[in-house]
C-alpha positions in Angstrom: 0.0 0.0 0.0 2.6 2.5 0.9 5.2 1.7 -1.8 2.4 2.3 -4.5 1.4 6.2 -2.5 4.8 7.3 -1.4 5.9 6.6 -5.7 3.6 9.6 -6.9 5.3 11.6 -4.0 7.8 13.6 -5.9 11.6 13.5 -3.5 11.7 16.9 -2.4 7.8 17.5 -2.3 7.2 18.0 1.8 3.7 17.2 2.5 2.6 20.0 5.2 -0.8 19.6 6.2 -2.4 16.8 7.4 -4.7 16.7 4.7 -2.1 16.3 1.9 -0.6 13.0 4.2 -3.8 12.0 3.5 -3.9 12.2 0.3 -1.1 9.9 -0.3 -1.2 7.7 2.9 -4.7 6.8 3.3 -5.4 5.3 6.8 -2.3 6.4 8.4 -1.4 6.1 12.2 1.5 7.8 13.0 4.9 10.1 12.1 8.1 8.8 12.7 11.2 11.4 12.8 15.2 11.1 14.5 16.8 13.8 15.2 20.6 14.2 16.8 21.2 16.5 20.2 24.3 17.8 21.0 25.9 16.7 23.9 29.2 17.7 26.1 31.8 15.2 25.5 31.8 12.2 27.7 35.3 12.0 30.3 34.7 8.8 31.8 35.9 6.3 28.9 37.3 6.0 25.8 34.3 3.8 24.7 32.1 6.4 25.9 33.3 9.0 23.3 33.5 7.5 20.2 30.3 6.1 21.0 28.8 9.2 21.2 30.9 11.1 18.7 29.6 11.9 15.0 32.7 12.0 12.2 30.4 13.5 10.1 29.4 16.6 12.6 32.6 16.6 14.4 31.2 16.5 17.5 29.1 14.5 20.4 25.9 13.9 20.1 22.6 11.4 20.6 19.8 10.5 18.2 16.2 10.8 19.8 13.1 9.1 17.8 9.9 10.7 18.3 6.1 9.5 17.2 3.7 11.6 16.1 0.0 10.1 16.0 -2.8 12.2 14.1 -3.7 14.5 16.6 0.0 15.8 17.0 0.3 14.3 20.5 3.6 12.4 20.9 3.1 8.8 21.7 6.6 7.6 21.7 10.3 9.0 22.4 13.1 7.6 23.0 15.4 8.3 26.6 17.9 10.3 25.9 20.4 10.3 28.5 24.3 9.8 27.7 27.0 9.0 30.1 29.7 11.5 31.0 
């Protein structure tokens, strides 16, 4: 069902209203979204920082995963505590 909507999606097309999800998701539940938080770099271990450490960013951070349901209540995130 969803491979078959999300196709006539164009890439860089951002649906904005609920409506317009809608549209091409019929019956949907939920958003899903991750997002990184910086975070001050970890002193206990070694293992602790490159753990938490992102190459890409260049620096320490954790990724948090939040549901939306329809309503815009958030049903789900994750803990987001790191060791320092």
């Amino acid at each position: 069902m969803f491979a078959n909507s999300s196709e006539t999606v164009q890439h860089n097309q951002r649906l904005k209203t609920r409506e317009e999800v809608e549209e091409y998701f019929p019956g949907f539940m939920a958003f899903t979204d991750c997002t990184e938080q910086p975070i001050p770099r970890p002193t206990k271990n070694k293992k602790n920082r490159k753990m938490y450490y992102s190459g890409k960013k260049k620096e320490h951070k954790v990724k948090n995963l939040y549901t939306v349901n329809q309503e815009g209540l958030m049903i789900y995130n994750t803990k987001t505590q790191a060791e320092r």
